[in-house]
C-alpha positions in Angstrom: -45.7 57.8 -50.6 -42.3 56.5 -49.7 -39.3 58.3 -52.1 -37.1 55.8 -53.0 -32.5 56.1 -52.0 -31.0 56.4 -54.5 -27.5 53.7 -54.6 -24.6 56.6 -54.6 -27.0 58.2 -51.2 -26.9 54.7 -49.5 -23.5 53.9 -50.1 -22.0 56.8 -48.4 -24.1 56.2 -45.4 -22.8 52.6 -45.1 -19.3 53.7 -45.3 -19.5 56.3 -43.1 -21.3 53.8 -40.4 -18.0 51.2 -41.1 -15.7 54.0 -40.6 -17.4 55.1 -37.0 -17.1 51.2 -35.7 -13.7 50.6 -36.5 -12.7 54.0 -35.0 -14.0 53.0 -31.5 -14.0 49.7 -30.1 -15.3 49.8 -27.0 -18.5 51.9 -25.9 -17.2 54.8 -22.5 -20.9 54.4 -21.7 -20.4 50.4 -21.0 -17.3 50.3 -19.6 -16.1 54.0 -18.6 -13.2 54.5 -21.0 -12.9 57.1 -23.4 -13.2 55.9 -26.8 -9.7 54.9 -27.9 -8.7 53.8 -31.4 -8.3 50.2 -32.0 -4.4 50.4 -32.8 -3.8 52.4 -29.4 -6.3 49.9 -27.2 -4.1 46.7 -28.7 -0.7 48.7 -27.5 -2.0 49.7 -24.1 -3.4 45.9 -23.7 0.2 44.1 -24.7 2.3 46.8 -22.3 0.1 45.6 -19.2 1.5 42.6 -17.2 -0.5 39.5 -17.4 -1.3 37.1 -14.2 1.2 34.6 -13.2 0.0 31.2 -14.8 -1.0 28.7 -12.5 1.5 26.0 -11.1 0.7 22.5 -12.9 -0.7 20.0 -10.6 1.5 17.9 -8.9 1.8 13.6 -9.9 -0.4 11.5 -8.3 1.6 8.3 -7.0 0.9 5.1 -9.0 -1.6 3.6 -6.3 -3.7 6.4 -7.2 -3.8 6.6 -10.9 -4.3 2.9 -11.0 -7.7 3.5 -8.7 -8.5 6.3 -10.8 -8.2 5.0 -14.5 -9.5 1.8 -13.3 -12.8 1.6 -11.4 -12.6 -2.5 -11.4 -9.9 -3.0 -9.7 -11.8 -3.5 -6.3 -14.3 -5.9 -8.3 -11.5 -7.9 -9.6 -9.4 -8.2 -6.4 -12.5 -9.1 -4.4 -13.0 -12.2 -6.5 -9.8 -13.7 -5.5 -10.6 -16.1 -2.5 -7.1 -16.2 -0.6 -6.5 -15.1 2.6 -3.3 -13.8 3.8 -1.8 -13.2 7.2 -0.8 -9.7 8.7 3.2 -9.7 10.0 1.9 -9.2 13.2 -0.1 -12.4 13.5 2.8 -14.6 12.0 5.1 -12.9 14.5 2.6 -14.0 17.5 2.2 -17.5 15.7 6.2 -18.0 16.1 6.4 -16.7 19.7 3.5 -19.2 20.7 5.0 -21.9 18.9 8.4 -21.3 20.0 7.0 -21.5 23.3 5.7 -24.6 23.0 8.2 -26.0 21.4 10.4 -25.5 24.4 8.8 -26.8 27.0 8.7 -30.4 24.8 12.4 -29.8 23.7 12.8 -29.4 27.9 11.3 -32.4 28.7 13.0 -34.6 25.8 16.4 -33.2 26.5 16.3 -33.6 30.2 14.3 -37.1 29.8 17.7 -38.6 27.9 20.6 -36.7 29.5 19.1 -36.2 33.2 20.9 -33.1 33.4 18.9 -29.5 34.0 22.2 -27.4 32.8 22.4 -29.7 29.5 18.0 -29.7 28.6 18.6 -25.7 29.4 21.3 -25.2 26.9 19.5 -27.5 24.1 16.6 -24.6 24.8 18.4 -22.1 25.0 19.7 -22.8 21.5 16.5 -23.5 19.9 15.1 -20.1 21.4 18.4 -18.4 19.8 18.3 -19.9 16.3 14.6 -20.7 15.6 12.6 -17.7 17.1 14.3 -15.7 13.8 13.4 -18.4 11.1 10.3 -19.8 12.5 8.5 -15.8 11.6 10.9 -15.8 8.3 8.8 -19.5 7.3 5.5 -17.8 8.1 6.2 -14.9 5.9 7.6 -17.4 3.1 4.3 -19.5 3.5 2.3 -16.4 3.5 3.2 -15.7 -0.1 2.3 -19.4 -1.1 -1.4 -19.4 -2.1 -1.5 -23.4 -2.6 -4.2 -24.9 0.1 -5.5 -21.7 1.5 -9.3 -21.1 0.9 -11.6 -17.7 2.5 -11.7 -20.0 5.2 -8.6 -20.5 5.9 -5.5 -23.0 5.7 -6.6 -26.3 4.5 -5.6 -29.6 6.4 -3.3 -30.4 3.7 -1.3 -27.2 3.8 -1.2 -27.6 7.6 0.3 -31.0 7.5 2.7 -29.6 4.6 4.4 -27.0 6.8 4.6 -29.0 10.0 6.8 -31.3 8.0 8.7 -28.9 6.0 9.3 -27.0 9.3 10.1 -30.6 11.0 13.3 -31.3 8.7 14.6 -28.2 9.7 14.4 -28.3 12.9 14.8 -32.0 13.8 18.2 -30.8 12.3 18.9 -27.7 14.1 18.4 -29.6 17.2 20.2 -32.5 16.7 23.1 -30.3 15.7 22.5 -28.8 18.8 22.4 -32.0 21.2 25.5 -33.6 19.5 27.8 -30.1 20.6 25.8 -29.8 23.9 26.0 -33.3 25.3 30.3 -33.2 24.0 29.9 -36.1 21.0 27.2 -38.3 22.5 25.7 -39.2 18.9 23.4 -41.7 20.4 21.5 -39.6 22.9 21.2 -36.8 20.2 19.3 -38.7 18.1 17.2 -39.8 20.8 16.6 -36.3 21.2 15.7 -35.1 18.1 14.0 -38.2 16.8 11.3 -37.6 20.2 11.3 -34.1 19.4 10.2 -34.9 15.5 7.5 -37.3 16.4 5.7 -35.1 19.0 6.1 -32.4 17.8 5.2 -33.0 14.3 1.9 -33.3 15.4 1.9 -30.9 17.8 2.6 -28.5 14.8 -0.8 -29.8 12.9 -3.0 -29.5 15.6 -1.1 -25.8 16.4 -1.6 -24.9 12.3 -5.5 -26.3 12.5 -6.0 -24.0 15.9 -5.0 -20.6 14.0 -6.6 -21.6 11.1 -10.1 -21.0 12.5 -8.4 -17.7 14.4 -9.6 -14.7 11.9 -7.4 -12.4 13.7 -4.6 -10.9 11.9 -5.9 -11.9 8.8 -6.8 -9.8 5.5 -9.0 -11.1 2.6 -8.4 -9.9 -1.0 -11.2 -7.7 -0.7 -9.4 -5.9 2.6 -6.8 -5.7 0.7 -8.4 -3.8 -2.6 -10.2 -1.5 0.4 -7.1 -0.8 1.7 -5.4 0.5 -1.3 -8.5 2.1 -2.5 -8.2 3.8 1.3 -4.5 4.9 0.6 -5.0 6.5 -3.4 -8.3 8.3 -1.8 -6.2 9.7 0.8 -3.2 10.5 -1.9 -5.3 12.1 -4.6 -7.2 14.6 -1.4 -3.4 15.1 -0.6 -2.6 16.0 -4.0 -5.8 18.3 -4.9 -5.1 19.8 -1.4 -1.5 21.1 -2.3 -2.3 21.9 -5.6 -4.9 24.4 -4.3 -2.0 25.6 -1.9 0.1 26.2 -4.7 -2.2 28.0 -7.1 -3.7 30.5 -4.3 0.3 31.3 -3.4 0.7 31.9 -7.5 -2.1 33.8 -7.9 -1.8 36.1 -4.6 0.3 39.7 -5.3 3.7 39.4 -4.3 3.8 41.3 -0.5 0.6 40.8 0.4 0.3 38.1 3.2 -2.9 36.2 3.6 -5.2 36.9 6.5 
């Protein structure tokens, strides 16, 4: 038969069990310390230096927080049909046009003066002052997104920038002839009014050969992919020094890493 505690017997051993866990914190069989009082543990604990705190991660560039907070972006761009052309391509469509614009400006000039000297300094002029603003026009054109489709130019654009481009140089040539040929009004008119006609259409025909050319050219999803390509590359950059960084703040000062 069981004798029963009495209350003043059980709560003596209940204090005297409070007292004994506050007096130790932690057990010397767990961790190999001598039992310490809590006060003198807390003291030891603030005295001791703490790690260095990591270094905060560097900023990614814009391009790759704006592929990072939005995933759509490539979904988005990719809907856009236009296609644009690289600088290298419009700079290869002005030298093959400027080419072939002076061999006709050759044959016009010396066709109405019958002088070699006077046709090679009316070509000489246009290959000074157009080869410049003939790949400035492509790059103006470039940013115009009127009459291009994922095919290409349409006819329509085509014809629009052989006669934008037309008034500009049917006047930088006949500028040209008039101070070449010393005043002779008449025959610099001749000159640039042959030069206008032919090649006005020679211009189309040139604009509808490149337009079925894909090379150099970048659709709106090459575009997203290429940017997408760049803030991958940036944010493995990033990571990569951040990593760098906190291994540097977290190794002891003098000790070099093997």
């Amino acid at each position: 038969m069981a004798h029963p505690v009495n209350m003043p017997t059980a709560a003596i051993l209940t204090l005297a069990l409070a007292a004994t866990a506050s007096a130790i914190l932690v057990s010397p069989l767990r961790t190999g310390l001598a039992p310490m009082p809590r006060l003198a543990l807390m003291g030891r604990l603030a005295a001791e230096p703490t790690a260095p705190a990591l270094p905060p991660m560097p900023q990614l560039r814009p391009a790759c927080r704006a592929a990072l907070a939005s995933p759509s972006m490539l979904a988005a761009q990719a809907e856009e049909p236009v296609v644009t052309d690289t600088a290298v391509r419009s700079f290869v469509k002005a030298a093959g046009w400027r080419f072939t614009a002076g061999i006709v400006t050759a044959c016009s000039s010396y066709f109405f003066t019958g002088s070699l000297a006077t046709a090679a300094s009316i070509v000489g002029w246009d290959l000074f002052s157009k080869s410049g603003t003939m790949f400035i026009g492509e790059r103006l054109w470039n940013k115009v997104a009127w009459g291009k489709t994922k095919s290409g130019d349409t006819s329509t654009r085509s014809a629009a920038k052989a006669i934008a481009w037309r008034v500009f140089a049917a006047c930088n040539t006949l500028f040209a002839a008039v101070v070449l040929t010393k005043g002779k009004t008449g025959i610099a008119s001749k000159i640039a009014g042959a030069d206008s006609i032919i090649k006005t259409i020679l211009f189309f025909f040139y604009e509808r050969a490149w337009s079925v050319v894909e090379w150099g050219t970048q659709t709106a999803t090459d575009r997203a992919l290429g940017s997408a390509t760049d803030s991958a590359e940036g944010v493995g950059t990033a990571l990569s020094d951040a990593g760098k960084q906190a291994a540097e703040a977290v190794q002891p000062k003098g000790e070099k890493a093997e």
